[in-house]
C-alpha positions as CSV (number, residue, x, y, z in Angstrom):
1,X,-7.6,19.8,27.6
2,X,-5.3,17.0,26.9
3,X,-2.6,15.9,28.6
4,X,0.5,14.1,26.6
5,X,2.4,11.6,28.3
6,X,4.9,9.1,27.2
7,X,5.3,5.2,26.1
8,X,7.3,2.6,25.9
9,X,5.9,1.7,22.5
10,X,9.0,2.7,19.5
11,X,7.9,5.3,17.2
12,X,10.9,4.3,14.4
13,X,9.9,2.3,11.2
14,X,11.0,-1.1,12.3
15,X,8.0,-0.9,14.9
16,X,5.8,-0.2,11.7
17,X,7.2,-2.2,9.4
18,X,5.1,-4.3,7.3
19,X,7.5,-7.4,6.1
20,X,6.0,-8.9,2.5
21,X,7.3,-10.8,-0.5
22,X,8.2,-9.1,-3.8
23,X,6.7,-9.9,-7.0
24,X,8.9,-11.4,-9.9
25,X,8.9,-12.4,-13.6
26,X,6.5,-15.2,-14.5
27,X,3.8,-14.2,-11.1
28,X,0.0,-13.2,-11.7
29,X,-2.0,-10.3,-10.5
30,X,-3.3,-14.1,-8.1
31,X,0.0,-13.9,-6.1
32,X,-0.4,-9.4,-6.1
33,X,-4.4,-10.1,-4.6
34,X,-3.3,-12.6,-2.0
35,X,-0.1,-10.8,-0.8
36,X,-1.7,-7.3,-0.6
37,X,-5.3,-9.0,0.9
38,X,-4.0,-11.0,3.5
39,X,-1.2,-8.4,5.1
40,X,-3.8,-5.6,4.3
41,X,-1.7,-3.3,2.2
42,X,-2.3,-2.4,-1.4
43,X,1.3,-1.8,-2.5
44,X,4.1,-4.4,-3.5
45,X,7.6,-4.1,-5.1
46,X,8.3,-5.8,-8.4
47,X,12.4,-7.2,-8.8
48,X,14.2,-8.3,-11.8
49,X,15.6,-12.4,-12.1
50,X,18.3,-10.3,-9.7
51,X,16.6,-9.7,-7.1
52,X,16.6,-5.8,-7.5
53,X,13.4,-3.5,-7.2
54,X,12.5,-2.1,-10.5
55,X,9.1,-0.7,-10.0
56,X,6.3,-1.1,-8.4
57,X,2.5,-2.5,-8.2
58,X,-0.1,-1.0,-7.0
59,X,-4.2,-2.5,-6.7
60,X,-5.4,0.8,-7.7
61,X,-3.4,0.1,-11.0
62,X,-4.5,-3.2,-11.9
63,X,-8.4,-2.5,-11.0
64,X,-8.0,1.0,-13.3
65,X,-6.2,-0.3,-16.1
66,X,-8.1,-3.6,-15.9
67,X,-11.4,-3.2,-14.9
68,X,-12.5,0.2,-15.4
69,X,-12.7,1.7,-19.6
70,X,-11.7,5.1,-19.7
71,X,-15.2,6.6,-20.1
72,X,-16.4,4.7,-17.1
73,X,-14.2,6.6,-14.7
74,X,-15.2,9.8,-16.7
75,X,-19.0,9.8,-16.3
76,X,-18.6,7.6,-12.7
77,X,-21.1,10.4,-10.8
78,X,-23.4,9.8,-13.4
79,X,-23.4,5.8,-13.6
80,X,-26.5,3.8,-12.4
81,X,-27.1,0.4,-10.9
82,X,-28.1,-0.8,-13.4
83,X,-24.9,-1.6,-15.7
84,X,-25.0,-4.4,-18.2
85,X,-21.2,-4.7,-17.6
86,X,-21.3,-6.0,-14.0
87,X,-23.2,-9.5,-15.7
88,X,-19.7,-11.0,-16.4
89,X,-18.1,-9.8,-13.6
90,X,-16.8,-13.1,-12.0
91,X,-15.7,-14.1,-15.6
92,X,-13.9,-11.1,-16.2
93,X,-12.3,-11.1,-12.6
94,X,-11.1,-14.9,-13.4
95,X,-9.2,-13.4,-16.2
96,X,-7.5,-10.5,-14.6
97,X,-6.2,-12.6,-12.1
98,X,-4.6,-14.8,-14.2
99,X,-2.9,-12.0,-16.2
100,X,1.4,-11.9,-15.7
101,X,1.5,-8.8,-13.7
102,X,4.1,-7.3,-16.6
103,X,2.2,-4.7,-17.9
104,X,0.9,-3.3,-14.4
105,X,4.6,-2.5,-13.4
106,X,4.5,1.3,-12.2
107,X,7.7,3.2,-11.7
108,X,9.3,2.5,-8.4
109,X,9.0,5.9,-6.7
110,X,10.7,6.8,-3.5
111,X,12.4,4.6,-0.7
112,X,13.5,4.5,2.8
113,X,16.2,3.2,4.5
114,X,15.2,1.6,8.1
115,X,17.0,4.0,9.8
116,X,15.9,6.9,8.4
117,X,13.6,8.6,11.2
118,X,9.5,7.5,11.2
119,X,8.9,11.4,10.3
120,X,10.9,11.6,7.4
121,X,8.8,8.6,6.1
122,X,5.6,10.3,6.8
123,X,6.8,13.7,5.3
124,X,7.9,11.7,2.1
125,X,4.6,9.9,2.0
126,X,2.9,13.4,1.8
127,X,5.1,15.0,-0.8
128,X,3.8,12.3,-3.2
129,X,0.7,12.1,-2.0
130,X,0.8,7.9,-1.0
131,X,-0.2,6.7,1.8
132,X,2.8,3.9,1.8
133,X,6.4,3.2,1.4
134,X,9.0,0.7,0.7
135,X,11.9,0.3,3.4
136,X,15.3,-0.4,1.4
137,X,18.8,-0.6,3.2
138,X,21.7,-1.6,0.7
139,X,19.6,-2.6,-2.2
140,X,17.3,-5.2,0.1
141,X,13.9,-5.0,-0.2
142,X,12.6,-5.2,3.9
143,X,9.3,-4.6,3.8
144,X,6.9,-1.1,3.8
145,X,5.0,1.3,5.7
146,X,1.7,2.3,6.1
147,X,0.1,5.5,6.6
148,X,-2.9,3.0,8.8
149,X,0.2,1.1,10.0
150,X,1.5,4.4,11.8
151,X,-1.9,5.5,12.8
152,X,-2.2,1.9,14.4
153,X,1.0,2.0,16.4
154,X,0.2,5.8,17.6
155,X,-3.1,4.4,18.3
156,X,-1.4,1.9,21.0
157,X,0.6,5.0,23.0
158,X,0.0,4.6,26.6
159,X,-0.9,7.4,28.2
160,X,-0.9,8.8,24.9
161,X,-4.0,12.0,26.4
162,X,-6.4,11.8,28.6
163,X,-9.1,14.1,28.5
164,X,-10.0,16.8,31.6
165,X,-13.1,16.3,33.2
166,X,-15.7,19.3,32.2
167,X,-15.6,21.4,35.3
């Protein structure tokens, strides 16, 4: 049986909110890597000269439309280890790194306001099948949210359950 208590702990998206730069004009799928590997999220927004969010970029976009041909990802179940491709992978790494990040662009998708409620985020985040989102309030980029940055903070409840001894 579990037992649910209460914490102290906020359950609204500024206690989950991931704050990270936005990629502009002129930056390479480098700057994308390094932002989304050392903050651990594979989602950033892209911004015009302005400042404003146009669309988004995603890791799962670059390494598809960069590093996987079309009949790869087709006959994947039936690929071996022993692929003549993989002998230039650090070259051909090297290269998509240094591409403008332009051409990845994705549509922008749905946002959130900060003080929308954490559930709405999390029902959002279902309906188009992502596991993130980008907080907006009055055209400012703040950050996102992640479905593992909500698990973490649930994960931190006090007194969240404890489980009944078997009798």
């Amino acid at each position: 049986m579990f037992i649910y208590g209460t914490s102290n702990m906020s359950m609204d998206i500024q206690s989950v909110l991931i704050p990270t730069i936005t990629i502009r004009p002129g930056m390479y799928v480098r700057d994308l890597f390094t932002e989304c590997g050392k903050l651990h999220v594979h989602a950033l927004p892209y911004c015009d000269e302005k400042g404003h969010i146009k669309g988004r970029l995603t890791l799962k976009n670059v390494m598809k439309f960069s590093c996987l041909p079309e009949h790869m990802i087709e006959l994947a179940s039936l690929l071996g280890n022993q692929m003549s491709c993989v002998e230039n992978a650090e070259e051909k790494a090297q290269e998509i790194i240094c591409n403008p990040v332009e051409p990845y662009v994705r549509k922008l998708g749905e946002t959130i306001t900060s003080k929308e409620p954490l559930i709405k985020a999390l029902a959002i985040m279902e309906k188009y099948d992502t596991s993130y989102i980008f907080v907006v309030d009055d055209d400012e980029y703040k950050g996102l949210i992640t479905i593992q940055g909500i698990a973490q903070v649930m994960s931190r409840l006090e007194n969240a359950c404890t489980v009944a001894e078997p009798s």
